[in-house]
NUKEMI-881319 format. One record per residue (C-alpha): residue in one letter; y, x, z. Coordinates in steps of 0.02 Angstrom, whole numbers, padded with zeros to 5 digits, always signed. Layout:
N
aYXZ ...
//
This chain:
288
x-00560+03387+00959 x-00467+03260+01070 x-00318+03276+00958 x-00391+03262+00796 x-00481+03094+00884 x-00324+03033+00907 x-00233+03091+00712 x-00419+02962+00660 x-00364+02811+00788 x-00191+02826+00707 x-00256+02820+00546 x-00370+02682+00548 x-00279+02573+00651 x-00145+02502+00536 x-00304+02470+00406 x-00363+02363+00543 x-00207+02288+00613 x-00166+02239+00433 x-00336+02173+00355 x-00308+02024+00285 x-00423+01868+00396 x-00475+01760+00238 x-00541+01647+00356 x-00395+01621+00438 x-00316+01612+00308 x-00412+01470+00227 x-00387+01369+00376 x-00197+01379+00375 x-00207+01295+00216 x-00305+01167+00265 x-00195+01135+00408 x-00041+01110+00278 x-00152+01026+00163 x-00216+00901+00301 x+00018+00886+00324 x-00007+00960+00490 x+00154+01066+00485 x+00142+01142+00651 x-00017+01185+00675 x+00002+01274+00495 x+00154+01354+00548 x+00079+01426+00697 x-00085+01486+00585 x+00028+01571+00456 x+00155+01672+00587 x-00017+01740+00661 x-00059+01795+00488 x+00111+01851+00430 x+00091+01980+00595 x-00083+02037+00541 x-00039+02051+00375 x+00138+02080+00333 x+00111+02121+00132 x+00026+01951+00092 x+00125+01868-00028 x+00046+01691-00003 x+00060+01695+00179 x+00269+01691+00157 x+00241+01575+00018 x+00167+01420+00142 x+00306+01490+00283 x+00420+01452+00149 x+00364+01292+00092 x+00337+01237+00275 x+00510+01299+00302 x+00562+01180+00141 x+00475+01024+00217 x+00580+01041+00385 x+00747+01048+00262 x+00773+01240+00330 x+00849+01293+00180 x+00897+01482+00281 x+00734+01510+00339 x+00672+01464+00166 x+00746+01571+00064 x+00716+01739+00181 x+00518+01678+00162 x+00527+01672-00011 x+00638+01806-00072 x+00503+01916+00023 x+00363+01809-00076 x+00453+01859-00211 x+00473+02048-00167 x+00296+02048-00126 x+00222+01976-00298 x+00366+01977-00430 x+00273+01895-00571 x+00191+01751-00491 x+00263+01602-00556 x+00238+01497-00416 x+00352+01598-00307 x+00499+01601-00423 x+00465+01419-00422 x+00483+01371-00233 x+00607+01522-00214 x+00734+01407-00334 x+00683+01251-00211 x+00743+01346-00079 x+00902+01390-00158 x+00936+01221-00246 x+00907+01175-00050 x+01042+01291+00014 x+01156+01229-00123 x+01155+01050-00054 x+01194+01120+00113 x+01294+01250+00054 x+01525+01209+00058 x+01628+01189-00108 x+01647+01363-00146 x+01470+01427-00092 x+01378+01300-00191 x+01394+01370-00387 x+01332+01539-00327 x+01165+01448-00259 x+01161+01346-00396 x+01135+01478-00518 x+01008+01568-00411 x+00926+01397-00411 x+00930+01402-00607 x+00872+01569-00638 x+00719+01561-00517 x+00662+01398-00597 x+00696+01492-00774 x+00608+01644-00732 x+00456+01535-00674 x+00435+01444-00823 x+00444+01632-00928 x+00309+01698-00831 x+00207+01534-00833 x+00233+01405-00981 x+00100+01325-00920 x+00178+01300-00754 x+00234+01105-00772 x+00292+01092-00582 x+00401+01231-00631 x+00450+01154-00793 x+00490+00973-00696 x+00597+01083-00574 x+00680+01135-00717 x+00694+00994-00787 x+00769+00906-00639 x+00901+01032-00614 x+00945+01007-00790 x+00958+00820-00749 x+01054+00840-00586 x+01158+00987-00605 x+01345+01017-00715 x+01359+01094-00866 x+01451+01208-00786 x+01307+01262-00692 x+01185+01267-00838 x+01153+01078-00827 x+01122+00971-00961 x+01008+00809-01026 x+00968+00876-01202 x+00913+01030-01098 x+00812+00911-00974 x+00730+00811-01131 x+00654+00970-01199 x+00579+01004-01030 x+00514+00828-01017 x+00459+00841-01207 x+00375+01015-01164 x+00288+00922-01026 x+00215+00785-01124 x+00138+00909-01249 x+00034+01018-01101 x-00005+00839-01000 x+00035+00664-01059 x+00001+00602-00893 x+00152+00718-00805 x+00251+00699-00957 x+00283+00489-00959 x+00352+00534-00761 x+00460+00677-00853 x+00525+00560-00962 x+00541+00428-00847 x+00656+00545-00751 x+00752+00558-00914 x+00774+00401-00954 x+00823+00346-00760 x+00958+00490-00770 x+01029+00388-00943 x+01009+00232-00861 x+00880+00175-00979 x+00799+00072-00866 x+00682-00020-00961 x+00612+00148-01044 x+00594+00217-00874 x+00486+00054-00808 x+00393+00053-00977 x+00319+00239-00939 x+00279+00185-00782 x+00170+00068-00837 x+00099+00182-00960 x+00058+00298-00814 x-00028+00176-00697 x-00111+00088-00860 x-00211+00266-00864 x-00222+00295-00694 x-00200+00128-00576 x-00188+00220-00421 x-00050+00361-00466 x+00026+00382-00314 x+00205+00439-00398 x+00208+00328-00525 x+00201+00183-00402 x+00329+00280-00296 x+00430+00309-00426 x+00423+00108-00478 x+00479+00069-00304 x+00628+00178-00321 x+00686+00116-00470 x+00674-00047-00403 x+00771+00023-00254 x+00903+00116-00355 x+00922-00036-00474 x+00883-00185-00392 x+00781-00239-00564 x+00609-00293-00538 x+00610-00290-00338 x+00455-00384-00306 x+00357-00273-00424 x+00432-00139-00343 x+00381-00209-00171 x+00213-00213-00208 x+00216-00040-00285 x+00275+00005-00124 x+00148-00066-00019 x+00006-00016-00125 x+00063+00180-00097 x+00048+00140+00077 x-00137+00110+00058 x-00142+00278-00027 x-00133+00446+00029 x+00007+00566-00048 x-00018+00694-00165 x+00044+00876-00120 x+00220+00860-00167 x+00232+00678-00175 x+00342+00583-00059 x+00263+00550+00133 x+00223+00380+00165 x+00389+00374+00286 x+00496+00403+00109 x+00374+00240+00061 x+00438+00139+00214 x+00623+00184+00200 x+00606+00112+00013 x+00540-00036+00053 x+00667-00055+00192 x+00793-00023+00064 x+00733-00156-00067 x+00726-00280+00074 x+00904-00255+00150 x+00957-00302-00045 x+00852-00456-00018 x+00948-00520+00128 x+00808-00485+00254 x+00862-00363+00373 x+00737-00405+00503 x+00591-00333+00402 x+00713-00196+00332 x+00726-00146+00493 x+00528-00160+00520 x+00515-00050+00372 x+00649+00088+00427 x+00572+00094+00598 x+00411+00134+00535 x+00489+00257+00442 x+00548+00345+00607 x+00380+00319+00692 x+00285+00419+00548 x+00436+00542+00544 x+00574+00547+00675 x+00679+00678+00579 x+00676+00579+00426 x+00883+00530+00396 x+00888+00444+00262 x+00797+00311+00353 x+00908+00336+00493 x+01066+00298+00408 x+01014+00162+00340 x+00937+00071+00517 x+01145+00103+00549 x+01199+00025+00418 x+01095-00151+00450 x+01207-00262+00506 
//
């Protein structure tokens, strides 16, 4: 009797070992949602233990993983994500962050092989999701950024953007804003922009994505300025750039300006909100 007490334990144990803790579960996400990056780290290696087979639980450690620009860790998250759910869109999605990730990081020679990976995640996530449009602006982006060599292309990244416009008008003027930035079609860029906030006044990205053209081109810097300054006042979407990204911007417009005392303000803040964040780093370096 003893023994057959024990063959019971053994069996029932793993059920309970690995029952999935909605609860828990729902509170990680909050913690990520709330950009508290580790507490939610902590939350989701407690459920990754508990519940190895969860596909969503290595999806946030791999998008936590992509916020700390841990392209390694990253990609062994998300290939398991992957493994775990093979037709969930979002997966293939962030799996083709985390390789476009490793091929920034990645030398010469390693690069093309990542690069593809990065391509055919974002491809496959599109085919099992049209409706996908994160996806689709991934795709479109790497179409944008990436050598035809590598599968890039702009007539590619137009039919993306065009694709994008059709399922959402809103997400498809910032598609083809992207576009036209990439063809240096500055003034179509700014125009949908304007289109954007004329809907939607407080769109966090499309002021962000004012200020950066206003960064990038040094066209319309005190629009941009205020842009800036008004995304302050706002809080991020998931995705969008932190308010540090914000600071560095405005840091950046200003050190065109001739005022390196407040572009130094601005890049400091940056820091404060986000010590890690380099970009803003280098460029507090480069003041004079």
């Amino acid at each position: 009797m003893l023994r057959i007490c024990r063959l019971i334990s053994c069996w029932l144990l793993p059920a309970i070992s690995f029952a999935f803790d909605q609860a828990a579960f729902t509170a990680a996400v909050e913690l990520y949602t709330q950009r508290k990056p580790l507490e939610a780290q902590r939350a989701f290696e407690a459920l990754a233990l508990t519940a190895p087979t969860q596909s969503d639980i290595q999806f946030y450690l791999g998008r936590l993983a992509l916020q700390r620009n841990d392209a390694a860790q990253a990609v062994i998250y998300l290939e398991k994500a992957v493994a775990l759910s093979p037709n969930d869109s979002r997966l293939h999605h962030r799996l083709g962050d985390a390789y476009g990730l490793s091929a920034r990081k990645a030398g010469l020679f390693a690069q093309m092989g990542w690069a593809n990976k990065c391509l055919a995640s974002y491809e496959k996530a599109v085919a099992l999701n049209p409706e996908n449009l994160e996806a689709r602006a991934a795709l479109m982006n790497y179409y944008l950024q990436a050598p035809s060599l590598v599968g890039g292309g702009k007539d590619k990244a137009l039919a993306q953007a065009l694709a994008i416009k059709r399922k959402d008008p809103a997400a498809g003027r910032l598609a083809m804003a992207a576009v036209y930035l990439a063809e240096k079609k500055y003034d179509l860029a700014f125009h949908e922009y304007d289109e954007a906030l004329q809907v939607n006044p407080t769109d966090y990205v499309a002021l962000f994505q004012i200020g950066r053209l206003a960064a990038l081109t040094s066209q319309q810097q005190e629009r941009g300025l205020k842009a800036l300054r008004r995304c302050l006042e706002l809080k991020p979407t998931e995705n969008a750039p932190p308010h540090a990204a914000v600071h560095w911007r405005i840091g950046f417009i200003l050190a065109q300006q001739g005022d390196p005392i407040h572009a130094r303000e601005a890049y400091e803040a940056a820091l404060t909100l986000d010590p890690a964040f380099a970009p803003a780093r280098a460029s507090l370096k480069a003041l004079p």
